[in-house]
N, C-alpha and C positions, 0 to 999 in steps of 0.2 A: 504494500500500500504506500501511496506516493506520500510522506510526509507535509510536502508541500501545501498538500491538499487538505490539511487540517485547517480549522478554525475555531475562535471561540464566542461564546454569545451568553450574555446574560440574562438569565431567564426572568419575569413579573414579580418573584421571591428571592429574587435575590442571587439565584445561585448561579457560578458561573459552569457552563459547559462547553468542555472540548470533543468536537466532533469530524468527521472525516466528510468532506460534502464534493461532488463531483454532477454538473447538472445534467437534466436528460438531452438527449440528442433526436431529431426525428419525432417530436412528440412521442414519446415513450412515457410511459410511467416511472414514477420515484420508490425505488427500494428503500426501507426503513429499517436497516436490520440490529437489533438488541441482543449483547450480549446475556450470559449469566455469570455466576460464580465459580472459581474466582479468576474474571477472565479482565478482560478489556477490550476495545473494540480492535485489535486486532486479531482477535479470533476466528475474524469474518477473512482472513486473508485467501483465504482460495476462493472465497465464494467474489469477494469486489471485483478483482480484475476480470474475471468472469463475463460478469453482469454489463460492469461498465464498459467492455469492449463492442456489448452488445446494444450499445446507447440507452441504457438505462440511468437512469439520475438516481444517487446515491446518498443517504447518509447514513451514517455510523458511527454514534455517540459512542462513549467512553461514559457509562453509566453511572449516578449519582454513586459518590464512594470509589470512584476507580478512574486510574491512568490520570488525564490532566484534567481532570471535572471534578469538581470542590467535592469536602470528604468529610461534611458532617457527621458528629457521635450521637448524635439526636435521634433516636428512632422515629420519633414523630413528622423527623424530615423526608421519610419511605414511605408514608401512607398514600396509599395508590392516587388520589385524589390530587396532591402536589405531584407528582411524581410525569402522572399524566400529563399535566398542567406545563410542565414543562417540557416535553416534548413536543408540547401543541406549539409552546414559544422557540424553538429550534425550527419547525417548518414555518411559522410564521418569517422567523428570522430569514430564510431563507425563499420565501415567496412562493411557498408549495402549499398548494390547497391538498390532495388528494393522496394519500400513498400505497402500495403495501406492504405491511406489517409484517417480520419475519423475526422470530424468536425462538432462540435456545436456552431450554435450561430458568433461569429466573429473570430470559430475556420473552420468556412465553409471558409471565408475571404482567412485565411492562407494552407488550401489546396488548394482553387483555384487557387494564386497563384501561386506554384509549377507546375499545368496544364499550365500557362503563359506562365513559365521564368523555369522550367526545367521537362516536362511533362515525359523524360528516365524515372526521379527516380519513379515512381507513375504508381502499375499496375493497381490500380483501387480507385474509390473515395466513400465514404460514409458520405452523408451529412443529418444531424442533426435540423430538424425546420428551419433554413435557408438553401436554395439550393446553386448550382452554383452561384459563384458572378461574374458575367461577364464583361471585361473592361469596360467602358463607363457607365458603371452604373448610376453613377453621375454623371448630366453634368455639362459642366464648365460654368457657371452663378452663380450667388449667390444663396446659399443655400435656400435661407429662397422665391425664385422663386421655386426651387425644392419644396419645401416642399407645394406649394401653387397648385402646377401642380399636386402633388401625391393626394391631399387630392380630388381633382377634379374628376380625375382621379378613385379615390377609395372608395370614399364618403365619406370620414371622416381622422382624420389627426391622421399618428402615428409613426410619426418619431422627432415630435416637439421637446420633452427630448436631440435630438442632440445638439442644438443650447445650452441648459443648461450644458453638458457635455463640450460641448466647450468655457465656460465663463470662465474667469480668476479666480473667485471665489468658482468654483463647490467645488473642492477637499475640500477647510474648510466647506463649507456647508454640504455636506456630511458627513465628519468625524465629525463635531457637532451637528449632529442630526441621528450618526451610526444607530442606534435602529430602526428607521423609516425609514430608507433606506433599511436595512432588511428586515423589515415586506413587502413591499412594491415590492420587486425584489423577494421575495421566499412568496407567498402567495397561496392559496387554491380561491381565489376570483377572479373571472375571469376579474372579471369588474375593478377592480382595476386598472388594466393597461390600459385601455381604459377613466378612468375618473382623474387619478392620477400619470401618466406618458406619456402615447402617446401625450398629448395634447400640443401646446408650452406653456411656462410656469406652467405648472399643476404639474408636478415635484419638480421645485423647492420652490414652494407653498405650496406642501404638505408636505415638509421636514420643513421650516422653520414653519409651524404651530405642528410641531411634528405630521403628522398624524400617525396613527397604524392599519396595514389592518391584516385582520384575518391570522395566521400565518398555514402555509405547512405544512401537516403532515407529508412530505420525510425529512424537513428541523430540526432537530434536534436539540436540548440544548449545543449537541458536536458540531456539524456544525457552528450552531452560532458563539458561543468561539473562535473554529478555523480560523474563516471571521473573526471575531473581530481582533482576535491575531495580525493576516496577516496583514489586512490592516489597523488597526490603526496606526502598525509601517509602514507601507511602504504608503501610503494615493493611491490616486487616480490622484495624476497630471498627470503622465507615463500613465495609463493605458485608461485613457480617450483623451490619443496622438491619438488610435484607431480612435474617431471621430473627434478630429482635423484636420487629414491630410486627411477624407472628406470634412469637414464642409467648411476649409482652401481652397477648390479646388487643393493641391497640388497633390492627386492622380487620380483626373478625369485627372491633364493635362499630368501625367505621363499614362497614361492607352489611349493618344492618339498617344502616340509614340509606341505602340505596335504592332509589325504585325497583319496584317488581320486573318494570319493564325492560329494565336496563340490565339485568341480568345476565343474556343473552347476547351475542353479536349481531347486529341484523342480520336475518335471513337471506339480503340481497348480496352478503356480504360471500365471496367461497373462501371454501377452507381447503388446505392441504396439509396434512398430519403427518410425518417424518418418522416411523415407532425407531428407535434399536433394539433390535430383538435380544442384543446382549447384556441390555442397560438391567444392573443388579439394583438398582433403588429407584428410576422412573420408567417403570415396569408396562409394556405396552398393552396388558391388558388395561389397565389404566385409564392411558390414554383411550381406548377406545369403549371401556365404561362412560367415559365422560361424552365422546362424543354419541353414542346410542343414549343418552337423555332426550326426553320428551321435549327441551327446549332446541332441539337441534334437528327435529325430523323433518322441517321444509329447506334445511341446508345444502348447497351443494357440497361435499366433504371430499376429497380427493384423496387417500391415503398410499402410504406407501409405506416397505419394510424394510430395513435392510441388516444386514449379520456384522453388525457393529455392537461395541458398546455405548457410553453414554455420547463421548463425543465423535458422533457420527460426522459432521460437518468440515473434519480434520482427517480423518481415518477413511472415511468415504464419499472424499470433495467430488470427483470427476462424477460419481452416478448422482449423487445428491444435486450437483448441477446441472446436468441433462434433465433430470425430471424438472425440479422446481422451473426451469428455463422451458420444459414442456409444457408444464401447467399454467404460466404465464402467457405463452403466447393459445391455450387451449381458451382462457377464461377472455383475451382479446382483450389484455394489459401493456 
């Protein structure tokens, strides 16, 4: 991604954002693609030049908490409502009425949003191992009831690692044990996240005894370097605000104040659904539990699978781009 091609803009709240923007060509539509955790918008590196070679207009923030966009410890500064809100002022800023929406991971998070709290801007949505995140997701009880209901519920527990993300002490623990938090988020082992993250406490366990899981072959020597870079200097307190302001309850109680109707994405809107059939904690039944809801039966849904794990969009850029690049021009974007 061409550095050059970065900018920043200060959102209605205040906050500043650095984003990657490259405009359409040919009257094409505007990609809008959202990272998750814990990444930054160069995540999206095989998919931009991609797109953009194909005259599509581009952006690609660097999400609240990450890379050079301000890095709030305020959970209250993640409630979907700001969050969105500042996105609208990034296309604003850049004189884009229209986009589509593309998100990985807790970048699915921040385009659902946008379906919420401003569904105009968003002609259609593309989600990434995680689907649709739908208000009420979370309900408002303490977390660690959810997490006892889900495991019930799913036969095994894989959300525990929120409760560690949400400790006062993660951010040093991670940064002092970088290297194993690497191995461990970018691995080739499937199991890995099922016996050394999903579990509660299994995360922060496996950092503090320094474990090392067999390392990704998409994840590179440069990639490394550049995670290191990033987050050593900017740590993880911001960025793990993400499961704060679940864990917290502050956005289950915000996601009760939301219209009924807005629950939903419009109808007019299509979807295309990305499963990893290898992904150990965003599990593609899931995903397509969510989209067979009764709020999704007039959708157009486009789905697709592929024998990846979580980050499919890195490990299997070349199919992941032919389709999504087929779905776009199928939907006549």
């Amino acid at each position: 991604m061409d550095s050059s091609l970065y900018k920043d803009a200060l959102t209605s709240r205040g906050l500043k954002y650095h984003y990657y923007f490259s405009p359409p060509r040919d009257s094409k539509s505007t990609l809008l693609f959202c990272h998750g955790f814990p990444s930054t918008s160069r995540d999206w590196r095989k998919q931009v030049p991609y797109f953009q070679e194909q005259g599509y207009g581009i952006i690609v923030p660097d999400l609240l908490g990450y890379g050079g966009t301000d890095k709030p410890t305020d959970p209250s500064l993640y409630l979907s409502s700001g969050m969105s809100k500042d996105l609208v002022d990034i296309l604003d800023a850049e004189k884009v009425g229209l986009v589509v929406a593309i998100g990985h991971d807790w970048g699915a998070r921040a385009i659902s949003t946008l379906a919420q709290y401003h569904p105009e801007r968003v002609a259609a949505y593309a989600f990434f191992a995680v689907p649709y995140v739908p208000p009420g997701l979370i309900p408002t009880v303490d977390f660690k009831e959810t997490l006892a209901g889900l495991k019930k519920l799913l036969g095994s527990e894989l959300y525990g690692y929120w409760l560690f993300f949400s400790e006062e002490d993660a951010n040093d623990v991670i940064q002092n044990h970088i290297d194993s938090f690497i191995s461990i988020v970018w691995t080739d082992d499937i199991e890995v996240w099922k016996t050394h993250l999903a579990p509660t406490g299994a995360a922060k366990a496996a950092l503090l005894e320094d474990y090392t899981a067999p390392p990704a072959s998409y994840f590179t020597e440069e990639d490394k370097r550049v995670f290191k870079e990033t987050f050593v200097r900017n740590g993880f307190a911001a960025p793990t605000c993400w499961y704060k302001v679940m864990t917290t309850l502050q956005q289950p109680k915000e996601d009760e104040k939301l219209p009924k109707e807005r629950t939903y994405p419009p109808s007019t809107a299509p979807i295309f659904f990305a499963a990893a059939k290898k992904d150990a904690v965003c599990l593609p039944s899931n995903g397509y539990r969510t989209f067979a809801a009764e709020g999704f039966k007039d959708h157009k849904i486009t789905t697709r699978e592929y024998d990846a794990a979580h980050w499919l969009c890195l490990s299997h850029a070349d199919e992941i781009n032919t389709d999504l690049g087929a779905w776009l021009k199928d939907i006549v974007l």
